[in-house]
C-alpha positions as CSV (number, residue, x, y, z in Angstrom):
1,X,-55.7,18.6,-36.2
2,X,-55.9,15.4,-34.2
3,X,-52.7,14.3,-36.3
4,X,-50.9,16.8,-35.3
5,X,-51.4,16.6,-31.8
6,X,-50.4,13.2,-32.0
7,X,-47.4,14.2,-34.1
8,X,-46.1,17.0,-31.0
9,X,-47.0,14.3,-28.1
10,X,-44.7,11.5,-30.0
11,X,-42.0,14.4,-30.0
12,X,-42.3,15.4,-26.3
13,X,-42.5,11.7,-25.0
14,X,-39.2,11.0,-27.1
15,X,-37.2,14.0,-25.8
16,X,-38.6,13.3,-22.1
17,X,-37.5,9.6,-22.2
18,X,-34.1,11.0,-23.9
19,X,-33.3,13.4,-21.2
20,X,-34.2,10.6,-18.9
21,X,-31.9,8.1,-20.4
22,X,-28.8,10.9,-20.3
23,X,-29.7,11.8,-17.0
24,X,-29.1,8.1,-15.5
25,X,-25.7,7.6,-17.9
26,X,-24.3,11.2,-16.5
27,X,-25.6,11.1,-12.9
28,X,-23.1,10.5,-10.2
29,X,-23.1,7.0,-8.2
30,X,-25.2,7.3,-5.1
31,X,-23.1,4.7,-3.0
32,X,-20.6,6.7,-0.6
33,X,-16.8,6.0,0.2
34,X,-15.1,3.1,-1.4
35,X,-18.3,2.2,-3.5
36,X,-18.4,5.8,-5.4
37,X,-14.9,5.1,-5.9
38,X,-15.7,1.6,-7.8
39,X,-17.0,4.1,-10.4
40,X,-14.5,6.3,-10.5
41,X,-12.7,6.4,-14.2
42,X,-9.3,7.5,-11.8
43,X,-9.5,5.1,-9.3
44,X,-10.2,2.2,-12.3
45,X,-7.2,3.9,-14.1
46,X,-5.1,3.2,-11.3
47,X,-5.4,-0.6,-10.7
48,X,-4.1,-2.2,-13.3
49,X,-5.3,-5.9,-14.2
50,X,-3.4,-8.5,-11.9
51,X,-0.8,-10.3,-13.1
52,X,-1.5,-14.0,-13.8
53,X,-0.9,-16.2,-11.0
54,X,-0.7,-19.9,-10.9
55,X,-1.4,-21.0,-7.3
56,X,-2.3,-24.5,-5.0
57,X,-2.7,-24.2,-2.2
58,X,-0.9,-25.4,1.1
59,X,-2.9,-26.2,3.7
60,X,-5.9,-24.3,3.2
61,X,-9.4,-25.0,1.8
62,X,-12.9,-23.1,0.9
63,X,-15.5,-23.7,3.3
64,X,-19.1,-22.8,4.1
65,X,-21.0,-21.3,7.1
66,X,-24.4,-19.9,7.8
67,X,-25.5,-16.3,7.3
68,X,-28.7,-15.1,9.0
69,X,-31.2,-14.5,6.2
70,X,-29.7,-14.9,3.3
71,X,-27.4,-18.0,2.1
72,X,-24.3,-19.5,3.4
73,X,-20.9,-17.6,3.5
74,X,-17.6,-19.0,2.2
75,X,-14.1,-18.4,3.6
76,X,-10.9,-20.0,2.5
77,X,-9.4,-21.2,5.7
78,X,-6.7,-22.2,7.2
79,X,-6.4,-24.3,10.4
80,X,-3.9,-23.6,13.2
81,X,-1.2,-26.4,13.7
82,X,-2.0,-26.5,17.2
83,X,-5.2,-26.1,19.6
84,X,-6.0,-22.0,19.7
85,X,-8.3,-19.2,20.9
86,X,-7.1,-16.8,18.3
87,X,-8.4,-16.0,14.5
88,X,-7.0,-14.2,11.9
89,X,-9.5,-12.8,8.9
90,X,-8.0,-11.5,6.2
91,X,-10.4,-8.8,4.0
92,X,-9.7,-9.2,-0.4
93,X,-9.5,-6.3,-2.1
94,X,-12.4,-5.3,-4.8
95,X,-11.1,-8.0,-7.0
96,X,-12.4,-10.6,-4.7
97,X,-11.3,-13.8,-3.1
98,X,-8.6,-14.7,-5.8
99,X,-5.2,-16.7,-5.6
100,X,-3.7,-13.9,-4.7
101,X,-5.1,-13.7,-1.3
102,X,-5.2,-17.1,-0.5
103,X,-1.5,-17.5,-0.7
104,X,-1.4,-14.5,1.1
105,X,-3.8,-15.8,4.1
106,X,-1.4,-18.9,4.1
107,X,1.9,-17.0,3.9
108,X,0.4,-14.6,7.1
109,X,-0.1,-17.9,9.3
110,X,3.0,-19.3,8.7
111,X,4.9,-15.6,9.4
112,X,2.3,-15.8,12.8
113,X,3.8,-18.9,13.9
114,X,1.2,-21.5,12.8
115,X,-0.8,-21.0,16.2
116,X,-3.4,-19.1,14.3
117,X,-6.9,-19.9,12.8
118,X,-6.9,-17.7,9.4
119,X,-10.2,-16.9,7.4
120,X,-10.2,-14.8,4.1
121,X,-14.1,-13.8,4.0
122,X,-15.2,-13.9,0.6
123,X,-17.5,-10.6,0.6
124,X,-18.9,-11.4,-3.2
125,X,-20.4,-14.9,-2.8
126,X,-18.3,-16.6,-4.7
127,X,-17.3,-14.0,-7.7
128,X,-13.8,-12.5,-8.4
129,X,-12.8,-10.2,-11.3
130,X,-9.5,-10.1,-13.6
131,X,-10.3,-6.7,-15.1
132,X,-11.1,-3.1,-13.4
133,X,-14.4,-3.1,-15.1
134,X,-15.3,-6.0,-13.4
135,X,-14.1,-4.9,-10.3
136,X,-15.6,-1.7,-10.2
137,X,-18.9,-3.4,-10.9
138,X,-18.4,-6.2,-8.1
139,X,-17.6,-3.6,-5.4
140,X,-19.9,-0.9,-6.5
141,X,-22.7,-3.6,-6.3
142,X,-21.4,-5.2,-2.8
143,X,-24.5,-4.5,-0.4
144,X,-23.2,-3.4,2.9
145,X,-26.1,-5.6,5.2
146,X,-25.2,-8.5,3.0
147,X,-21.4,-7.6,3.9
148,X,-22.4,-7.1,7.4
149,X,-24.4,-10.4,7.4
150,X,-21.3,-12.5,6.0
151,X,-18.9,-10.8,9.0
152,X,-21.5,-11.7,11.3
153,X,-21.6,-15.4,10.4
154,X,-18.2,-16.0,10.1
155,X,-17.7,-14.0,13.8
156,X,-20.9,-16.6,14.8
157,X,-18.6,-19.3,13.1
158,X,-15.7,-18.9,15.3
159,X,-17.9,-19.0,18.4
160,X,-16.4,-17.2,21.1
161,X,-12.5,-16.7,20.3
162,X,-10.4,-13.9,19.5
163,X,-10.0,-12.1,16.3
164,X,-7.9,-10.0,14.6
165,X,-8.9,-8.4,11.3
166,X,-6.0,-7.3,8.4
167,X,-7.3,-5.8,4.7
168,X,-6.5,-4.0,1.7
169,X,-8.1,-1.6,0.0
170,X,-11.7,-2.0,0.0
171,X,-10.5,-4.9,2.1
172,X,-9.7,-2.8,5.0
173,X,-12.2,-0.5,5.1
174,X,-14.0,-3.8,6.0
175,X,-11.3,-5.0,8.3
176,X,-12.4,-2.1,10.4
177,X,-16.1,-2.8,9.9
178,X,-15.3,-6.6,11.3
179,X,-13.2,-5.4,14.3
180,X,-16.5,-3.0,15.6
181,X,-18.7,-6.0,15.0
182,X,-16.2,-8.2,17.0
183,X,-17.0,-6.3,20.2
184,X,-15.2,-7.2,23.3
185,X,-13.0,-10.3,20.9
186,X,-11.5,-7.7,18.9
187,X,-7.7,-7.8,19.1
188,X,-6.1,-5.5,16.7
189,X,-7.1,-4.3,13.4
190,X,-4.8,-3.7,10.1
191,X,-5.9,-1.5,7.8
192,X,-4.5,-1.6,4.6
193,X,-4.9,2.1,2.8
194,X,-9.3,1.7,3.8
195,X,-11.4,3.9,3.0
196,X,-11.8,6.0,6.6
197,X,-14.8,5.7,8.4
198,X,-16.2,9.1,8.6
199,X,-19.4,8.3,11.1
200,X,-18.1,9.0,14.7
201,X,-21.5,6.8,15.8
202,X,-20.0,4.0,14.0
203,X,-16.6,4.5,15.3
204,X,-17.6,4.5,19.2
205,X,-18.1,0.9,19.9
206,X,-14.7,-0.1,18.7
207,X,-12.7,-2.2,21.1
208,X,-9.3,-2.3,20.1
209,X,-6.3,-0.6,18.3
210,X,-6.0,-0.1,14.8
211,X,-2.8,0.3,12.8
212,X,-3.4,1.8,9.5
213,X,-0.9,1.9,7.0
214,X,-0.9,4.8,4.2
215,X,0.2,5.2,0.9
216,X,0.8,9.2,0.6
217,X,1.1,8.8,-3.6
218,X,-2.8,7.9,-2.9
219,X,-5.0,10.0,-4.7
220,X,-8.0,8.6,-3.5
221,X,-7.9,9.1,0.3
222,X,-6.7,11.8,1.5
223,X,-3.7,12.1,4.5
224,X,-6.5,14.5,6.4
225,X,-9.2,12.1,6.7
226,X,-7.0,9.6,7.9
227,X,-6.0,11.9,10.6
228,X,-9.6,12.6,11.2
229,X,-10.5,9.6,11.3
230,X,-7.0,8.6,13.6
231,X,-8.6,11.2,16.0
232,X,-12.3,9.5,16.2
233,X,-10.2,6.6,16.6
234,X,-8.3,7.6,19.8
235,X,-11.5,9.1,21.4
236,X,-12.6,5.2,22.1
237,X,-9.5,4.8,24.2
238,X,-7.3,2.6,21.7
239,X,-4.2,3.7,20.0
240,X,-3.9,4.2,16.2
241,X,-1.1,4.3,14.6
242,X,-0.5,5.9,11.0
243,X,2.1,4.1,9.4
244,X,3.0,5.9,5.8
245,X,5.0,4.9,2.8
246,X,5.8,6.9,-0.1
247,X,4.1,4.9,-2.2
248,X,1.1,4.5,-4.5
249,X,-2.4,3.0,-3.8
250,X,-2.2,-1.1,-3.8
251,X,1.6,-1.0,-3.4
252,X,1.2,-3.8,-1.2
253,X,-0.4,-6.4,-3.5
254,X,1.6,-8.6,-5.4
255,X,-0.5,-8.7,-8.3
256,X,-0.4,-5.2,-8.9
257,X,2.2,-4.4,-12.0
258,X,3.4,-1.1,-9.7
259,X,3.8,-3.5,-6.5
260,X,6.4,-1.7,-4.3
261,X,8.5,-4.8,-3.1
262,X,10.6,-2.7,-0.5
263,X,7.5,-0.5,0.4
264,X,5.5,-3.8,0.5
265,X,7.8,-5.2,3.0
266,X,8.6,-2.8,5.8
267,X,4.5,-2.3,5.5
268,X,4.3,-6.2,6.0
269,X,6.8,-6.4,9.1
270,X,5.3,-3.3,10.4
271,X,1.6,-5.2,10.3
272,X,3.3,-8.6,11.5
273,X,4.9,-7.2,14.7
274,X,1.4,-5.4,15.5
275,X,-0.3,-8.8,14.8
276,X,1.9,-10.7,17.1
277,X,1.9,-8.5,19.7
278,X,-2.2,-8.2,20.0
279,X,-1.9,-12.3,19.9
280,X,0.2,-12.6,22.0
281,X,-2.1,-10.5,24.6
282,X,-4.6,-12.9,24.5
């Protein structure tokens, strides 16, 4: 008898830890916005590996600053030609702080004029990815205080001068995130096709304009919560302005085998003339 017991307890404890184990494979991710999306078979379907790239850079350079609580922050930046007040950060997309956006950072101060301090925040501490896999996993894992933390240093780094922010993809939903944590030194904010933020709370201290521009071919955000979020936008008494392209998702990065060069440019002069216009304010 006491055999048998055993024998039925063995079977429940395997079919308990079974339906446990297909329970965590099946479940949905719990992160919201662009970190559900990291996992989404769709939106990994649609970003295709980047193309290789062979790059030196200019006159830029990695560097290090502090993060409170946790450890340093690192930025490839590029110096201004001339004394200035005004910073540029640029935002990577989910495959990190590669070539790619480097020679982009450089290529954005030179199209500024020179008289601009750029930093391209690296949000994963150090790690990039060549495959969506990868990517997915780096984004999905991103922690948003430790993202938070690195935007703070850098913003702490700068000391008191202003800043624009300009990202894609995951990069510009945290362009947006770096332009509310700027406060009263925010001057513009470029938003690459970002996930929108959805929280009006997190959307009222905002303290400057934000130019978004949209792919409508996008799958993965919608034109109506750009709108919505265009609206929460306007409520803090800044402009937004939806800029649209008939286009796919990431038809602005270079790397991207469907990279829409004509697309790509009207979206980069567009982003340019807002740019110098909110440096020029200041």
């Amino acid at each position: 008898m006491k055999k048998l017991f055993n024998s039925f307890l063995t079977v429940i404890l395997l079919i308990t830890a079974n339906d446990a184990i297909a329970q965590s494979c099946c479940r949905k991710p719990s992160g919201k916005g662009m970190q559900a999306l990291a996992l989404n078979k769709s939106f990994k379907a649609a970003h295709e590996a980047p193309l290789p790239i062979s790059y030196t850079p200019q006159s830029g350079s990695m560097i290090q600053f502090s993060v409170a609580g946790g450890k340093d922050g690192n930025a490839f930046f590029i110096p201004a030609t001339s004394q200035t007040d005004n910073v540029l950060f640029v935002f990577h997309e989910w495959w990190g702080l590669n070539d790619y956006i480097k020679k982009e950072a450089e290529n954005l101060q030179k199209m500024l004029g020179g008289n601009v301090d750029v930093y391209a925040i690296d949000l994963y501490d150090g790690q990039s990815a060549v495959t969506p896999e990868e990517a997915g996993k780096l984004m999905s894992g991103l922690d948003a205080k430790r993202g938070e933390a690195i935007v703070r240093g850098a913003l702490q780094k700068i000391g008191k001068k202003n800043v624009a922010t300009i990202g894609w993809c995951m990069g510009g939903s945290w362009s947006f995130t770096a332009s509310v944590l700027a406060g009263q030194q925010a001057l513009g904010c470029v938003m690459y096709y970002g996930f929108p933020e959805k929280n009006a709370n997190k959307i009222k201290p905002l303290r400057c304009d934000v130019l978004y521009i949209r792919a409508d071919q996008d799958g993965f955000i919608t034109l109506a919560d750009v709108e919505e979020f265009g609206k929460k936008v306007k409520v803090t008494g800044h402009d937004f302005i939806l800029d649209r392209y008939d286009a796919v998702h990431a038809f602005a990065n270079p790397s991207n085998p469907k990279y829409d060069v004509k697309a790509a440019g009207n979206a980069q002069a567009e982003a340019l003339r807002f740019l110098k216009q909110k440096l020029a304010a200041k």
